[in-house]
C-alpha positions as CSV (number, residue, x, y, z in Angstrom):
1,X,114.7,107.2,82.5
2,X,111.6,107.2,83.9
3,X,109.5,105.3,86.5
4,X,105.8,103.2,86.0
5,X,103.5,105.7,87.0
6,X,100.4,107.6,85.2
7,X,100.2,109.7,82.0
8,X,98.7,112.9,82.4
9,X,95.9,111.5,80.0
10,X,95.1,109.5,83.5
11,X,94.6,112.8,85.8
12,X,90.9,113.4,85.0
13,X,89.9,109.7,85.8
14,X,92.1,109.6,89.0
15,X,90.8,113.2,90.2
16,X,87.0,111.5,89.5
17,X,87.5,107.9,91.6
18,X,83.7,106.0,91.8
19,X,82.5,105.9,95.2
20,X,84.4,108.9,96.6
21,X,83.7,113.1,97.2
22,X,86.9,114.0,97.9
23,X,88.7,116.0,95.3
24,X,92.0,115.1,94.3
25,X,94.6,117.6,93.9
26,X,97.8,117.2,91.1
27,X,100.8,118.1,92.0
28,X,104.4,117.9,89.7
29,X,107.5,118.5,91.8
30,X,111.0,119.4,89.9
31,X,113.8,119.1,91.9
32,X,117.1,119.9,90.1
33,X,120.7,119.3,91.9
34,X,124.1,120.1,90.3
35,X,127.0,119.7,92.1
36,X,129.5,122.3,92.0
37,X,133.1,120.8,93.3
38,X,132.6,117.3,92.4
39,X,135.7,115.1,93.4
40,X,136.3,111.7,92.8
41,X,133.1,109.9,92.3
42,X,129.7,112.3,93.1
43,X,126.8,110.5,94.6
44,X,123.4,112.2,94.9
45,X,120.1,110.6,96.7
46,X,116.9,112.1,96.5
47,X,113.6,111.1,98.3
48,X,110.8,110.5,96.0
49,X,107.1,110.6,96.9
50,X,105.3,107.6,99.3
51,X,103.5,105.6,96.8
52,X,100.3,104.9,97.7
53,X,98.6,106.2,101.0
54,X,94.8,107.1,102.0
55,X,95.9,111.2,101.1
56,X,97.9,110.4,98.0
57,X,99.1,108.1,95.0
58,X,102.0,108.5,93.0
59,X,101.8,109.1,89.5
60,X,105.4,108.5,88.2
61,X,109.0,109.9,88.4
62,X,110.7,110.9,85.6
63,X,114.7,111.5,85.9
64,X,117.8,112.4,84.1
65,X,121.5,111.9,85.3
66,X,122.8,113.6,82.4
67,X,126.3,111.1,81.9
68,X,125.8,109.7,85.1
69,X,124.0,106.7,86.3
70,X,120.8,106.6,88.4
71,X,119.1,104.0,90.0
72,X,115.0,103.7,91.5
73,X,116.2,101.9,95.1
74,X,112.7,100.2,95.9
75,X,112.3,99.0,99.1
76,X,109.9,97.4,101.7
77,X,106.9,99.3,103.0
78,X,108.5,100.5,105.8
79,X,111.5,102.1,104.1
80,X,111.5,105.2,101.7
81,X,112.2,104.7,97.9
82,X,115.7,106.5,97.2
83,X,116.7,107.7,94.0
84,X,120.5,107.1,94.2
85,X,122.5,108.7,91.3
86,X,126.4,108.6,90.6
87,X,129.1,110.1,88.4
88,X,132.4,109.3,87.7
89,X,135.5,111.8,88.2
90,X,135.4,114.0,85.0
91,X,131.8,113.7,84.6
92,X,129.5,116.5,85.0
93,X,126.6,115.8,88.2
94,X,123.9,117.1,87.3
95,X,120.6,115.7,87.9
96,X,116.8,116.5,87.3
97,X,113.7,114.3,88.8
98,X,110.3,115.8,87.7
99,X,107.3,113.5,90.5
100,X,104.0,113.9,89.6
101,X,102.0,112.9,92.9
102,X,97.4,113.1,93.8
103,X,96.7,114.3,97.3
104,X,93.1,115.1,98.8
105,X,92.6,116.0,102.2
106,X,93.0,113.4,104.9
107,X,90.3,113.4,108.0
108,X,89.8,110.8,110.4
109,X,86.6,109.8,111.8
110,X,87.0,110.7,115.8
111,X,83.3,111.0,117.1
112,X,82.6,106.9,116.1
113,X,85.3,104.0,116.3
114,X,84.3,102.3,113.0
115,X,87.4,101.4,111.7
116,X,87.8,97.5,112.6
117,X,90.9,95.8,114.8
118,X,93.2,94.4,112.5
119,X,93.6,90.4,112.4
120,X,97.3,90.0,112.6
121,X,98.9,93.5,114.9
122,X,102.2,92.2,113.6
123,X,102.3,95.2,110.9
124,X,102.1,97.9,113.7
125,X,105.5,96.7,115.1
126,X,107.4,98.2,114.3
127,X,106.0,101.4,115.0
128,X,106.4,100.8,118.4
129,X,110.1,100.0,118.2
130,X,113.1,102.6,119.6
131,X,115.1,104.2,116.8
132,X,118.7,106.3,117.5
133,X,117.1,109.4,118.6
134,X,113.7,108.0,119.7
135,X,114.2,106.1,122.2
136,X,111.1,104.6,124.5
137,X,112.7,104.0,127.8
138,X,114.7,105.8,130.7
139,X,112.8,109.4,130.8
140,X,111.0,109.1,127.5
141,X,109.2,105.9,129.2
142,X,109.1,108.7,132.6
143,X,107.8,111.4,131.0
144,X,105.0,109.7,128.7
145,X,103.9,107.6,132.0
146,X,103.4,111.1,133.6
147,X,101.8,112.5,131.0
148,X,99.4,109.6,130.4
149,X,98.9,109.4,133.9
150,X,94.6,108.5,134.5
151,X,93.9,108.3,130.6
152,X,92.5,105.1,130.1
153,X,92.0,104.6,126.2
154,X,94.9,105.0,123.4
155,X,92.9,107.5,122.4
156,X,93.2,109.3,125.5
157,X,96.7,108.8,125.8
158,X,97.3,109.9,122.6
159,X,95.3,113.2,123.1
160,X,97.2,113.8,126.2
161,X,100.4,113.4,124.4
162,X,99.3,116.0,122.0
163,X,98.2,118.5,124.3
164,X,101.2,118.3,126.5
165,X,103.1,118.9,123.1
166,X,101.0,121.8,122.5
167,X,101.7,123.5,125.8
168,X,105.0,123.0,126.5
169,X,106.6,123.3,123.2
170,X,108.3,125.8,121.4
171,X,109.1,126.4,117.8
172,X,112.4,128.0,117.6
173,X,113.1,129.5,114.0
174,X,116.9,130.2,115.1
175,X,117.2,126.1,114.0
176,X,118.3,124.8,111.2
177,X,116.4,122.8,108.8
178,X,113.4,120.6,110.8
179,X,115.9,120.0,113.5
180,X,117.2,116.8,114.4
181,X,114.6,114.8,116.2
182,X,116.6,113.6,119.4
183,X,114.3,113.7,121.6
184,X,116.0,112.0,124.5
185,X,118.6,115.2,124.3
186,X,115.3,117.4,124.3
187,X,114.2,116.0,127.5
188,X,117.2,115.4,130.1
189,X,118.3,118.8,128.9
190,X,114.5,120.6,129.1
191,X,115.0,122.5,125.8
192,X,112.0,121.8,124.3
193,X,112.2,124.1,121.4
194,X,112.8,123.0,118.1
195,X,110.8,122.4,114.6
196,X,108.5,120.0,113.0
197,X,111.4,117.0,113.0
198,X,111.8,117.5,116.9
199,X,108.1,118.5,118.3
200,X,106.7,115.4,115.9
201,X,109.6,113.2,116.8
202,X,108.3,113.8,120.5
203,X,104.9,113.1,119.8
204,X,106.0,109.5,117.9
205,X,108.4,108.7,121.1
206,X,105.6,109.5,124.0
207,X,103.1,107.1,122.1
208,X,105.3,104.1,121.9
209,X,106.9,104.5,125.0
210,X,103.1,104.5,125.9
211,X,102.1,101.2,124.1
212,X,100.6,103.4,120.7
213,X,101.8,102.6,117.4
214,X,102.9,106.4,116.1
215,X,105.3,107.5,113.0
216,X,106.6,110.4,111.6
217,X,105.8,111.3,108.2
218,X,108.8,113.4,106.7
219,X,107.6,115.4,103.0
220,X,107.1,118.8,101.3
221,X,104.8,121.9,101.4
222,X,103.1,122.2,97.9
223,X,100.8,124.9,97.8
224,X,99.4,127.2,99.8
225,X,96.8,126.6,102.6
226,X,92.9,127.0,101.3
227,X,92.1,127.0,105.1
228,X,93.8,130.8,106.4
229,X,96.9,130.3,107.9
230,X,99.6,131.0,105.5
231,X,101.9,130.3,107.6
232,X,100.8,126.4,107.2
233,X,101.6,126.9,103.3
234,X,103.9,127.5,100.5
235,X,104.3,131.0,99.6
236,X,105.3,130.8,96.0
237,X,106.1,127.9,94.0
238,X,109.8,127.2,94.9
239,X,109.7,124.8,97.7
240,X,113.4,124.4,98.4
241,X,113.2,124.7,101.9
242,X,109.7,123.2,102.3
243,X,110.2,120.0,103.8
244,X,107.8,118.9,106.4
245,X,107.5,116.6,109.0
246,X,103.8,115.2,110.4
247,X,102.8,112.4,112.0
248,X,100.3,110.0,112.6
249,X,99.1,108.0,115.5
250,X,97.3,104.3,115.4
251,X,94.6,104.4,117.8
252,X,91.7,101.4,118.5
253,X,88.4,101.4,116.5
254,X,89.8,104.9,114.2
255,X,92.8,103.4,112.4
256,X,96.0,105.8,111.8
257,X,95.2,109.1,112.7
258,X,96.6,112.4,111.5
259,X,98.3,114.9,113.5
260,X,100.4,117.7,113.3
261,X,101.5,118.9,117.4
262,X,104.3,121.0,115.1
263,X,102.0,123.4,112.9
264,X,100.3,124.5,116.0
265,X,103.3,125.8,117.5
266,X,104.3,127.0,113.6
267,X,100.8,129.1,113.7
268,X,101.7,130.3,117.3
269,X,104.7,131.8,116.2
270,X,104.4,132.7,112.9
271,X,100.8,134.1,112.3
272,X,100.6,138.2,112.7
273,X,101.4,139.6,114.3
274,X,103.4,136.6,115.7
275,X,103.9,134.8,118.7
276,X,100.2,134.2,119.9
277,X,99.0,133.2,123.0
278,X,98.6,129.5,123.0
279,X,94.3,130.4,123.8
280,X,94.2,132.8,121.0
281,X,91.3,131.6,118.3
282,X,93.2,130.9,115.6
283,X,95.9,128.6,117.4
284,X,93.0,127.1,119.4
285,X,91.5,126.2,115.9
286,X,94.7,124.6,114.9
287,X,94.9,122.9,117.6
288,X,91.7,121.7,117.3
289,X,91.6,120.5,113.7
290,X,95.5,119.1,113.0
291,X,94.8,116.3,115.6
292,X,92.9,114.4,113.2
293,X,93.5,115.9,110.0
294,X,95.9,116.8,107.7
295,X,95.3,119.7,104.6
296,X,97.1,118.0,101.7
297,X,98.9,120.6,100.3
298,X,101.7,118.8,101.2
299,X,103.3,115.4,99.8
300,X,104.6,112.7,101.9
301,X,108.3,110.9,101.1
302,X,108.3,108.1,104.1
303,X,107.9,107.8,107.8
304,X,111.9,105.9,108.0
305,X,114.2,106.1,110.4
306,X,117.8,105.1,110.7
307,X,117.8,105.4,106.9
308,X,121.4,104.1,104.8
309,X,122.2,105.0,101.8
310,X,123.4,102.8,99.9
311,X,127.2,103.1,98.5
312,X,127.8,105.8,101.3
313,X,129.8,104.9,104.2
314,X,128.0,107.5,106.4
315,X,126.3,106.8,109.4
316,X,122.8,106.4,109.0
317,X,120.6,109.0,108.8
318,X,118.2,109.9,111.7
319,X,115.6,110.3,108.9
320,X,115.5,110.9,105.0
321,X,113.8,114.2,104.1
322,X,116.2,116.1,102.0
323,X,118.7,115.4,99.2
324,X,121.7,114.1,100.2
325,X,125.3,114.1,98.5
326,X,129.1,113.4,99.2
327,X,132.1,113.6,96.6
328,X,135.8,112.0,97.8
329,X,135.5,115.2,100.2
330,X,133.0,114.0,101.8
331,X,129.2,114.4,102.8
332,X,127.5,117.6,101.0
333,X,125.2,120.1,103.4
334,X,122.0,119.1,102.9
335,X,120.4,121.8,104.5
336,X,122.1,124.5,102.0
337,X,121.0,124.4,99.1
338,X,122.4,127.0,97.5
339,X,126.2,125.3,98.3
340,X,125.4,122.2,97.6
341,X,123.1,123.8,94.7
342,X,119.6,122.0,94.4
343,X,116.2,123.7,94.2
344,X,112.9,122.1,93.9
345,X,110.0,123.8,92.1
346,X,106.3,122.9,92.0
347,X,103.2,123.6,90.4
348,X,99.8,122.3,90.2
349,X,98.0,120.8,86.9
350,X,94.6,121.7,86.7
351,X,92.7,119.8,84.4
């Protein structure tokens, strides 16, 4: 079964779009689940690719649920498309999607506003609303009127934000996944460490508990970095354990800007021979360039929150990054892979 997209006969025209200099980039992403213990009935959901964006466009998904059924859930624009599979008792789950997606590098313009102020700022929110584990009052509203505290422009605030991220943030490598993203707990308890899902979550909550439309943007490492740090890259092409989180922030006159507060404090800690001093050159350059840009060598899945799935009568998810699964036993780990047995492979096409 697959879904509309482009052939590969299209790559050459989409990599050479009239009026543009940026090079596109094509990436196919394989990610193949079997479930080991199935009981009952097996259900499987899978995140597939953000459709269009600035930094990428979505050239089809192609899947196969073996005797099972599978199902393209297509939602609004706010919402992530799901691929939600099932099996019957008896039946064998297994289940391959192969997503072909075009990235190029995404920079915002930050030395002019030229970007114009939208007619209707109905679209922007709900990017300013509270989710389950971002929250925008009580000491999240505290903390972001402190740090905001004599910044006059979004765009001030929002550089504040970051810094403050920057400074007083930790990556800790001891958690599991991209962490949780509850950043109320992160604050009343003043354990600021964490991974991409938490220190991005943090960023998102500050900026609309200060008035500025943020999101997070939850996807997968692709390739390596072409700009040095490999620690900001995939190191082979198994990306299993590649998911991402970024973020962006909507500020006046430069439209939705790219950051990335959690890859500084990745390069901090990870770069040799590790744990940097937050002023040393290459985390100053980080800093410097992942507030307003974003290397795509990475694909984005959604920026939703509070995320069902449908036919599961599981909570909601904080957010919807990785593939998820539950037999009559129950929910599946979705941060082990190798019990709950998926892995997801990519390569480039060069054409």
């Amino acid at each position: 079964m697959t879904t509309a997209g482009l052939a590969l006969s299209d790559y050459e025209h989409l990599l050479a779009q009239p009026g543009t200099d940026a090079r596109w980039r094509v990436f196919e992403i394989t990610t193949r689940v079997e479930v080991l213990q199935p009981r009952g009935v097996t259900r499987v959901w899978l995140p597939t690719p953000m459709a269009v964006a600035p930094y990428q466009k979505t050239m089809g998904d192609t899947y196969h649920p073996g005797n099972g059924t599978a199902t393209m859930i297509e939602t609004n624009a706010n919402e992530p498309d799901i691929l939600g599979c099932s099996w019957d008792e008896g039946v064998e789950p297994i289940l391959t999607l192969v997503s072909r997606v075009a990235t190029t590098d995404y920079t915002a313009n930050l030395k002019t506003p030229t970007v114009p102020p939208p007619a209707d700022l109905s679209a922007f929110a709900h990017f300013l609303k509270p989710t389950r584990l971002i929250p925008t009052d009580g000491i999240v509203k505290t903390k972001a009127n402190a740090i905001t505290k004599g910044a006059g422009t979004d765009f001030e605030k929002a550089r504040a934000i970051y810094d403050w991220i920057v400074d007083n943030t930790f990556r800790d490598p001891k958690v599991r996944g991209c962490g949780t993203g509850d950043i109320r707990f992160m604050l009343e308890s003043g354990n600021l460490n964490g991974k991409c899902a938490d220190l991005n979550a943090l960023f998102v909550g500050l900026c609309r508990a200060s008035g500025i439309p943020a999101r997070d943007v939850y996807g997968l490492r692709v390739a390596p970095s072409a700009r040095g740090p490999r620690s900001l890259g995939l190191s082979s092409d198994d990306a299993t354990r590649a998911q991402h989180c970024r973020a962006e922030v909507y500020l006046t006159g430069y439209g939705w800007v790219p950051v990335d507060p959690a890859d500084v404090r990745k390069v901090a800690l990870e770069e040799p021979p590790g744990n940097l001093a937050i002023d040393e050159a290459r985390v100053k350059a980080a800093r410097e360039r992942l507030f307003g840009s974003w290397e795509m060598n990475w694909i984005a899945y959604n920026f939703a929150h509070d995320v069902s799935l449908r036919g599961s009568n599981r909570k909601p998810l904080g957010y919807f990054m990785y593939p998820q699964g539950e037999t009559d036993n129950g929910a599946l780990d979705s941060l082990d892979p190798d019990g709950f047995k998926y892995r997801i492979l990519v390569k480039e096409i060069v054409t």
